[in-house]
N, CA, C, O and CB atoms as a CASP TS submission, in Angstrom:
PFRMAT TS
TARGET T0000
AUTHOR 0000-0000-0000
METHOD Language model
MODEL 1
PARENT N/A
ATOM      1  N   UNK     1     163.935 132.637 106.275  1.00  0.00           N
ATOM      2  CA  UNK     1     164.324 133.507 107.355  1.00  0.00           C
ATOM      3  C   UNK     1     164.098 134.960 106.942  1.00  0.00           C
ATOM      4  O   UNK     1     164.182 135.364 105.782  1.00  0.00           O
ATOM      5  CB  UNK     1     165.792 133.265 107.747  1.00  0.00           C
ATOM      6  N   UNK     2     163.826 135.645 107.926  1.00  0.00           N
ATOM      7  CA  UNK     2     164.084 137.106 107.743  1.00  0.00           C
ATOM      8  C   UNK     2     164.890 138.375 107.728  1.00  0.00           C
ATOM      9  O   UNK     2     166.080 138.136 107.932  1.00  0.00           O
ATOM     10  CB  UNK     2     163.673 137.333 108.142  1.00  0.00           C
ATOM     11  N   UNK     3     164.703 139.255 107.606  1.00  0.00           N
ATOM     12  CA  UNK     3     165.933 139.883 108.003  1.00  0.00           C
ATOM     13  C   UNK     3     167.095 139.739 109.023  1.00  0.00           C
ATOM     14  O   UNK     3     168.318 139.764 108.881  1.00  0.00           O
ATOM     15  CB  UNK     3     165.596 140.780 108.205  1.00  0.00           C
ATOM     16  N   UNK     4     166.023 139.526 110.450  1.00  0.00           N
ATOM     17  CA  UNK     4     166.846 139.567 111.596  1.00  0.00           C
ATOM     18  C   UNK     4     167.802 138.136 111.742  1.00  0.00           C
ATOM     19  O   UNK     4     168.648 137.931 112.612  1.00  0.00           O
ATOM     20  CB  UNK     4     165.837 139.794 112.877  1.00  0.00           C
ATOM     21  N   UNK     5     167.413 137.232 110.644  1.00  0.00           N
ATOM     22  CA  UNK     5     167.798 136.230 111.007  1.00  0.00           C
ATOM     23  C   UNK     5     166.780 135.384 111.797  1.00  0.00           C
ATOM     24  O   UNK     5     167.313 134.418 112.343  1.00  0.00           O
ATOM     25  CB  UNK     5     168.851 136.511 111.572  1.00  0.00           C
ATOM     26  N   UNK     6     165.436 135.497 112.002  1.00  0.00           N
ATOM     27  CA  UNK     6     164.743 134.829 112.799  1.00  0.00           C
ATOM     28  C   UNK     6     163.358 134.475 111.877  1.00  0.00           C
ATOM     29  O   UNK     6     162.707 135.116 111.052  1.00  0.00           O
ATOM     30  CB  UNK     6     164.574 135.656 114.146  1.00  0.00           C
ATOM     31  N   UNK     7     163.247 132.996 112.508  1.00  0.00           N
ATOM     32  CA  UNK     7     162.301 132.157 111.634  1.00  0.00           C
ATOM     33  C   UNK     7     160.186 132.941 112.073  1.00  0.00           C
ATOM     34  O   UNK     7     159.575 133.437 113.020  1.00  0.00           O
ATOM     35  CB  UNK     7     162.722 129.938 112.367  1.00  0.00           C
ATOM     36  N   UNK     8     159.958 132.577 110.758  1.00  0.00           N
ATOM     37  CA  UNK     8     158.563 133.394 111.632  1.00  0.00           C
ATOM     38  C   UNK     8     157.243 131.753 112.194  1.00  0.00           C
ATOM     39  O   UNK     8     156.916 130.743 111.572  1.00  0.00           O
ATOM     40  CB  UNK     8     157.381 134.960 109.865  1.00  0.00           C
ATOM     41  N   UNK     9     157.055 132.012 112.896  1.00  0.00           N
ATOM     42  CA  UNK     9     155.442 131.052 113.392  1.00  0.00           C
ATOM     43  C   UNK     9     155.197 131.045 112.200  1.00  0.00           C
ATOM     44  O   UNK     9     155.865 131.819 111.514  1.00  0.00           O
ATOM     45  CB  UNK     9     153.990 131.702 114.448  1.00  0.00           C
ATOM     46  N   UNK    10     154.022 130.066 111.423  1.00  0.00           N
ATOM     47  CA  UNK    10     152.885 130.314 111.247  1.00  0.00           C
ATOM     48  C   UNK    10     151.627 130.165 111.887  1.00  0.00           C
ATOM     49  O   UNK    10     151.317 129.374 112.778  1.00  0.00           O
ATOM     50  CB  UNK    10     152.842 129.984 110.520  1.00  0.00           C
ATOM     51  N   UNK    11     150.611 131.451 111.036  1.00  0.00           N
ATOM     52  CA  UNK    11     149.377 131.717 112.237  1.00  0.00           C
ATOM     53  C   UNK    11     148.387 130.666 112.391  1.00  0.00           C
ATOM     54  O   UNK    11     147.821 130.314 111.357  1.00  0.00           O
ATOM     55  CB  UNK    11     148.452 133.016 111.926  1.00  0.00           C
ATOM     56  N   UNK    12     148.044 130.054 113.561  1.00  0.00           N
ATOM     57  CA  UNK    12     147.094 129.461 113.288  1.00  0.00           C
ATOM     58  C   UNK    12     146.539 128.930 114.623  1.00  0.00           C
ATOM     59  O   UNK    12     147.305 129.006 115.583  1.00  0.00           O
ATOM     60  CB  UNK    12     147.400 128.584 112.311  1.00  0.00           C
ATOM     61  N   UNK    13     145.516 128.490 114.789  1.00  0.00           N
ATOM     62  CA  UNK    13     144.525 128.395 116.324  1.00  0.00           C
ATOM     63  C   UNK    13     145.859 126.777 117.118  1.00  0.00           C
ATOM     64  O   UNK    13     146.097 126.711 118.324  1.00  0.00           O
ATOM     65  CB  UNK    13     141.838 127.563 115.759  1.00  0.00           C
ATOM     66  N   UNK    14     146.348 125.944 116.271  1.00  0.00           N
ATOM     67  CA  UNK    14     146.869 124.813 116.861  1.00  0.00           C
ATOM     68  C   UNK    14     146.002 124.145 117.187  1.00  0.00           C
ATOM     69  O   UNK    14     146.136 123.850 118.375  1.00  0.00           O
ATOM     70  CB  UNK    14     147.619 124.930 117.796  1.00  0.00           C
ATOM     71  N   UNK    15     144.660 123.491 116.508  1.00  0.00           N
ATOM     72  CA  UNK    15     143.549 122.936 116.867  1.00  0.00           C
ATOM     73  C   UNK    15     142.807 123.037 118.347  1.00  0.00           C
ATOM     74  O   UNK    15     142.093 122.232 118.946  1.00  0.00           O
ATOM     75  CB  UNK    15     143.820 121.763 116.575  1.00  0.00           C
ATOM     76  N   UNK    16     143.225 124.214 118.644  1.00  0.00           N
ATOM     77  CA  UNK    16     142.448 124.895 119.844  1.00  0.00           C
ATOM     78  C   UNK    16     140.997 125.338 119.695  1.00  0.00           C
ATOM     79  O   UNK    16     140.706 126.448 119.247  1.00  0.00           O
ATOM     80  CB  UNK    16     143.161 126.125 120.231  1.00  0.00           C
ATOM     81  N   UNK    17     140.103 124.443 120.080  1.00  0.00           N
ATOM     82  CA  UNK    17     138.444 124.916 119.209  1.00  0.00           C
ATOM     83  C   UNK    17     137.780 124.310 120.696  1.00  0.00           C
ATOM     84  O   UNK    17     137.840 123.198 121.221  1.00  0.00           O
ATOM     85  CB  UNK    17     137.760 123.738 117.143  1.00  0.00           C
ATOM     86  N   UNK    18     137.093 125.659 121.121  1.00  0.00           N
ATOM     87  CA  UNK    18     136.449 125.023 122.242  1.00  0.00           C
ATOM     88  C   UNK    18     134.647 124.384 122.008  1.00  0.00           C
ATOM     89  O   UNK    18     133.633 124.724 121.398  1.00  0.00           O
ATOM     90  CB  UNK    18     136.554 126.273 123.434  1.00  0.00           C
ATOM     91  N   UNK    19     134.995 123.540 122.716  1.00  0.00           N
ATOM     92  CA  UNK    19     133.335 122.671 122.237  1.00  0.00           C
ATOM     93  C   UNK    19     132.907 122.658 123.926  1.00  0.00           C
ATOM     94  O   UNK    19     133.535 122.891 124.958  1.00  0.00           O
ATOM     95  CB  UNK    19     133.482 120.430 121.256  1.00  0.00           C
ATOM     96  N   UNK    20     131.263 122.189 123.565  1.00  0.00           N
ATOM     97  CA  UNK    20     130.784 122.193 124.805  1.00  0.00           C
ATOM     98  C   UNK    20     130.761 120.964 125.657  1.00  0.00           C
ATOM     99  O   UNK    20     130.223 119.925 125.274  1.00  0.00           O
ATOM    100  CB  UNK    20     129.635 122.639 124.706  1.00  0.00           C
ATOM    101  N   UNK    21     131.280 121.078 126.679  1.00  0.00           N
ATOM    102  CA  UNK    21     131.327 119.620 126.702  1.00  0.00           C
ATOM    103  C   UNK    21     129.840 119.717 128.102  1.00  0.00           C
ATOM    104  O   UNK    21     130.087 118.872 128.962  1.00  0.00           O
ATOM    105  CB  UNK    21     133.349 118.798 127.218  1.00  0.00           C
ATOM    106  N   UNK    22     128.857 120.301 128.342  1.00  0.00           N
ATOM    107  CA  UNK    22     127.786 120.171 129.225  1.00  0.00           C
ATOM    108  C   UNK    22     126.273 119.984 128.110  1.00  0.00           C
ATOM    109  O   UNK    22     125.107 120.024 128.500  1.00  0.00           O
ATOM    110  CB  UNK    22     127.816 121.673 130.327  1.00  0.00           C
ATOM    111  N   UNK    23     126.632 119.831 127.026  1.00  0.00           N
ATOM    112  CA  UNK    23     125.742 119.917 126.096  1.00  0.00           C
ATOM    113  C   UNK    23     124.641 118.831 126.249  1.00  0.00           C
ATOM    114  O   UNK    23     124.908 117.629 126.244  1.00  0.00           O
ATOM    115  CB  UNK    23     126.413 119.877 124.866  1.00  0.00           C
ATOM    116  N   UNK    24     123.166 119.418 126.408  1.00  0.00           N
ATOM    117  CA  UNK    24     122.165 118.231 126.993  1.00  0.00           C
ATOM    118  C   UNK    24     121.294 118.146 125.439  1.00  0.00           C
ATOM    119  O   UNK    24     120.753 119.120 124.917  1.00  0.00           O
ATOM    120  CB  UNK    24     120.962 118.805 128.718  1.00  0.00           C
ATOM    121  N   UNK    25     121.314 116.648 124.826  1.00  0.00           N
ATOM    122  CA  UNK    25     120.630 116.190 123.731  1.00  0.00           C
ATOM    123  C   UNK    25     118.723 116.055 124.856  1.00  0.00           C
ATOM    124  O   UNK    25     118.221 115.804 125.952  1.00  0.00           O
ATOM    125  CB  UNK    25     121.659 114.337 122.956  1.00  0.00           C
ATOM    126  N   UNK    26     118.462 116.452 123.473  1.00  0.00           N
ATOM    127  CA  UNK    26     116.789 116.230 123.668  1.00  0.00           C
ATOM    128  C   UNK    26     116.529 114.777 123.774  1.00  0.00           C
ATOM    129  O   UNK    26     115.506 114.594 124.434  1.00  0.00           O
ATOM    130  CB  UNK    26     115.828 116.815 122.340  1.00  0.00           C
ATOM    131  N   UNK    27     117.005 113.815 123.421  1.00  0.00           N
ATOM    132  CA  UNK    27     116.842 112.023 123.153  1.00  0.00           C
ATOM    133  C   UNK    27     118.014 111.878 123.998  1.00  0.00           C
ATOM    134  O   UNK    27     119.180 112.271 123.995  1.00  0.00           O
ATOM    135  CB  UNK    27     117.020 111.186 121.307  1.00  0.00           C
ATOM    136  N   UNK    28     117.124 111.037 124.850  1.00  0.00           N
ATOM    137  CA  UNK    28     118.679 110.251 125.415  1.00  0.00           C
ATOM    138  C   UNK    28     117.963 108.663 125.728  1.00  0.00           C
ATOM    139  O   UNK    28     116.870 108.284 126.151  1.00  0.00           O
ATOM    140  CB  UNK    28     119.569 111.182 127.334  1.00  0.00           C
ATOM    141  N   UNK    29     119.465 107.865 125.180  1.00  0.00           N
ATOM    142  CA  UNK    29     119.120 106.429 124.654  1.00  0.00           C
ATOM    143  C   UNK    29     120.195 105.963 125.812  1.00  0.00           C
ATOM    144  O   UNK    29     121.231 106.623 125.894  1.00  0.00           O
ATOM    145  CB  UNK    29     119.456 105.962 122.735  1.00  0.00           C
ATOM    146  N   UNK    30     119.962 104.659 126.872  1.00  0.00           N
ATOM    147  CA  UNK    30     121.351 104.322 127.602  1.00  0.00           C
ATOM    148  C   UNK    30     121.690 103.283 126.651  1.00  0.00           C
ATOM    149  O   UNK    30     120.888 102.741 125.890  1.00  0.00           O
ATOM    150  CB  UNK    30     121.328 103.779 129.306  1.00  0.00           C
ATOM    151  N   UNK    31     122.946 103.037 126.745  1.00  0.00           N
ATOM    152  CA  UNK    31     123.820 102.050 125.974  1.00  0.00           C
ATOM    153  C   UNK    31     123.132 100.344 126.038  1.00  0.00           C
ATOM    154  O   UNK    31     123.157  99.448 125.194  1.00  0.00           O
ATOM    155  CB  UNK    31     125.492 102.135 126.765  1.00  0.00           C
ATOM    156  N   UNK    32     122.593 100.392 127.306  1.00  0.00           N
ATOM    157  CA  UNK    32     121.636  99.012 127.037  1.00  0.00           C
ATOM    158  C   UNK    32     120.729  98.903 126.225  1.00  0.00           C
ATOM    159  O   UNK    32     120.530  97.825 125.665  1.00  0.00           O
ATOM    160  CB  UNK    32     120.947  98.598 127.991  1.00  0.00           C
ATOM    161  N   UNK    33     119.866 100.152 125.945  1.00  0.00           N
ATOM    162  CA  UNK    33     119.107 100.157 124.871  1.00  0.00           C
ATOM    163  C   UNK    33     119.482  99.996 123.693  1.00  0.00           C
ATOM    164  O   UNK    33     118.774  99.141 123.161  1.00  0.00           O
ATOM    165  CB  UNK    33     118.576 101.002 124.827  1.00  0.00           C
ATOM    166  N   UNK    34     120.518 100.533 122.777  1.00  0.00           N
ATOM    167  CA  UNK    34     121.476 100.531 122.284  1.00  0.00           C
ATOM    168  C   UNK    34     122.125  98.973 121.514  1.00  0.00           C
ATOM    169  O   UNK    34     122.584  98.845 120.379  1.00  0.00           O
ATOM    170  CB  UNK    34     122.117 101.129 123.290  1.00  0.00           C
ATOM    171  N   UNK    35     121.956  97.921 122.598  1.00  0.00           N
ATOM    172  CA  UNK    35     122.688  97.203 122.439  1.00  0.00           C
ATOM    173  C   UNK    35     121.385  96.017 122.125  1.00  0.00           C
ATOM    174  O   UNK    35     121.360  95.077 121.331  1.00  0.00           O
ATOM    175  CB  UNK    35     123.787  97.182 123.570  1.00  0.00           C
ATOM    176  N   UNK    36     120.483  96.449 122.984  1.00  0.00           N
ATOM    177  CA  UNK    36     119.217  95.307 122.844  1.00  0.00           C
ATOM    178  C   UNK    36     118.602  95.733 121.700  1.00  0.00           C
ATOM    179  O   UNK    36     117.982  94.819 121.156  1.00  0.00           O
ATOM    180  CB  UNK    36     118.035  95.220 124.107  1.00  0.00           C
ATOM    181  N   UNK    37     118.543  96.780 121.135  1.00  0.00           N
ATOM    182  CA  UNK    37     117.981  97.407 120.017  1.00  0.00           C
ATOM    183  C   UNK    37     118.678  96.122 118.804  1.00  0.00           C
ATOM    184  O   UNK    37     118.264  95.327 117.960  1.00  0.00           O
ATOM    185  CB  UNK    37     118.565  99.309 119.872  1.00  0.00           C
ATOM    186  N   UNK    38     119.819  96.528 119.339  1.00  0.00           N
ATOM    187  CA  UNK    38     120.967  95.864 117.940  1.00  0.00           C
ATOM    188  C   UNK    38     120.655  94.626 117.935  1.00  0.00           C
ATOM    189  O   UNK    38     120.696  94.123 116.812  1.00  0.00           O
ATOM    190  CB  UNK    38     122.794  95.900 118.097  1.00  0.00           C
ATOM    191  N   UNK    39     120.157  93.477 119.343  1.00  0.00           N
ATOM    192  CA  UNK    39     120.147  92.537 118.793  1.00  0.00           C
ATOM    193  C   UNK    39     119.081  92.193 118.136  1.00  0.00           C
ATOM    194  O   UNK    39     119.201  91.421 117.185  1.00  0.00           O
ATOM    195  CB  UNK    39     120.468  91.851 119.419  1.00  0.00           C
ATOM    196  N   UNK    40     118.195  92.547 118.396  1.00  0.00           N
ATOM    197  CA  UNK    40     116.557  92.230 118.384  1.00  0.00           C
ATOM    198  C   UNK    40     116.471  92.868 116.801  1.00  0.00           C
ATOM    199  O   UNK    40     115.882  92.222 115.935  1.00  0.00           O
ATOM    200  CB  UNK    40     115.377  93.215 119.858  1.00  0.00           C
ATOM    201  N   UNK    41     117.072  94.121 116.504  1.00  0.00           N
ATOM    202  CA  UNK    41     117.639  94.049 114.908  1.00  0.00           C
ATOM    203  C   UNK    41     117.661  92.386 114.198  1.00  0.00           C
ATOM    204  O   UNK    41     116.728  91.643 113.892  1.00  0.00           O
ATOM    205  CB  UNK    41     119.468  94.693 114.935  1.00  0.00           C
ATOM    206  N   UNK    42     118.913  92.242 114.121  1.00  0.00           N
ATOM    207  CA  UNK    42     119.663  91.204 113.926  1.00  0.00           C
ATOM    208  C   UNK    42     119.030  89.845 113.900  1.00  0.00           C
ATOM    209  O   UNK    42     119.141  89.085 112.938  1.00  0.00           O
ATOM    210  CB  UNK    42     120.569  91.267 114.806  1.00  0.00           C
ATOM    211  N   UNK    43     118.263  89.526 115.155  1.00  0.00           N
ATOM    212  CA  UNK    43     117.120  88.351 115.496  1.00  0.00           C
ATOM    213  C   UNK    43     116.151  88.636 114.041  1.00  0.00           C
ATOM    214  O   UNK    43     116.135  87.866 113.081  1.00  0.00           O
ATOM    215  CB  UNK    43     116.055  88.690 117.330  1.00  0.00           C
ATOM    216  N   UNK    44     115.319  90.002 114.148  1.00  0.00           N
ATOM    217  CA  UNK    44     114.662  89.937 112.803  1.00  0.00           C
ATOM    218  C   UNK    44     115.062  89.475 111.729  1.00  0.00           C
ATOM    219  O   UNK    44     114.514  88.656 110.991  1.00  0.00           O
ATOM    220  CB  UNK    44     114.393  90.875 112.429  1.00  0.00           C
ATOM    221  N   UNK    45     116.532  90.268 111.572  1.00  0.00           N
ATOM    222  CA  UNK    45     116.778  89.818 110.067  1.00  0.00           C
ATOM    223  C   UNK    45     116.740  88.539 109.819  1.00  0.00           C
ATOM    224  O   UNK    45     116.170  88.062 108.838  1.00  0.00           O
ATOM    225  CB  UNK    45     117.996  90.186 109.539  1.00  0.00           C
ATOM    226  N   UNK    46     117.525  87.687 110.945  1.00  0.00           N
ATOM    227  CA  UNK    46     117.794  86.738 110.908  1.00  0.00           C
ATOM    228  C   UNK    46     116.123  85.399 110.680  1.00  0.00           C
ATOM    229  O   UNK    46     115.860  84.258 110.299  1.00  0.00           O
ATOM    230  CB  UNK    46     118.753  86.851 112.143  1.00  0.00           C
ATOM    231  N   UNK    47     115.722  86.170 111.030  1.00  0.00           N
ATOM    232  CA  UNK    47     113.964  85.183 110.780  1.00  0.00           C
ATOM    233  C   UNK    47     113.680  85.711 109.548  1.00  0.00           C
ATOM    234  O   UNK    47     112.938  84.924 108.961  1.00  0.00           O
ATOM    235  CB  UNK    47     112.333  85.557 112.006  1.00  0.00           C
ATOM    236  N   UNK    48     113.894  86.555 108.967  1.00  0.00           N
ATOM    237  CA  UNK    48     113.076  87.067 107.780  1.00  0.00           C
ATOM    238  C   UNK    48     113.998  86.111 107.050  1.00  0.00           C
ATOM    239  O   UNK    48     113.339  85.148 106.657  1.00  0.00           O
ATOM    240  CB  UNK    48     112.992  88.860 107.320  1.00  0.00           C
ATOM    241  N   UNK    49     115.242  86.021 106.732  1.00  0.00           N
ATOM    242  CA  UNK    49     116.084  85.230 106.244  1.00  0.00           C
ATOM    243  C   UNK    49     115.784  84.332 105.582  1.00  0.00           C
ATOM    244  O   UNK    49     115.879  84.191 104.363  1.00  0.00           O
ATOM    245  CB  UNK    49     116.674  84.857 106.904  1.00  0.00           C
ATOM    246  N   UNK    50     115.226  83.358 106.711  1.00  0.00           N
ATOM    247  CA  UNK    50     115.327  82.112 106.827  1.00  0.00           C
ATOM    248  C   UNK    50     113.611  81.704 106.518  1.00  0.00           C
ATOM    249  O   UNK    50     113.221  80.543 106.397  1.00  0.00           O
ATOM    250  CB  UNK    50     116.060  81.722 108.329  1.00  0.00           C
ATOM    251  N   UNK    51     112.642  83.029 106.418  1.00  0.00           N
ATOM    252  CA  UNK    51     111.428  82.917 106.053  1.00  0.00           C
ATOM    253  C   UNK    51     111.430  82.721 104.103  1.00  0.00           C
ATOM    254  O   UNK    51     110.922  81.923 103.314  1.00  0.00           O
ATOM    255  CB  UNK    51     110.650  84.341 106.762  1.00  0.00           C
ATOM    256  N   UNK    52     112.253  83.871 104.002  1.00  0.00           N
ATOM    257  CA  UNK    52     111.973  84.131 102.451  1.00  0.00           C
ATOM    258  C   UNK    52     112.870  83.941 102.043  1.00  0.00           C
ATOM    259  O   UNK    52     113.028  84.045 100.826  1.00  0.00           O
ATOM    260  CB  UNK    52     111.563  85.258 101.897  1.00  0.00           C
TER
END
C-alpha cells in the first residue's frame, strides 16, 4: 500500500492486442481439400507400407 492507503494497478495492456481479423492470405485451401489431401496422404503411406 501507499501512503494514502490505496493499492496501486499494475501497468499493463490486459491482453488487449488488436489483430486483423479481414486479413486476405495469398493461398487459400477449402477444408475439403484439406481433408482429401490427408487422406490420399495416408492411402500412400499405407501402400508404400505394405510394398516395402
Amino acid at each position: 500500500m501507499n501512503k494514502k492507503g490505496q493499492t496501486r494497478m499494475p501497468m499493463s495492456f490486459g491482453g488487449l492486442v488488436q489483430y486483423y481479423s479481414e486479413y486476405k492470405s495469398k493461398i487459400k485451401i477449402s477444408p475439403k481439400m484439406v481433408v482429401v489431401s490427408g487422406i490420399v496422404l495416408v492411402a500412400i503411406v499405407l501402400v508404400l507400407r505394405a510394398l516395402f
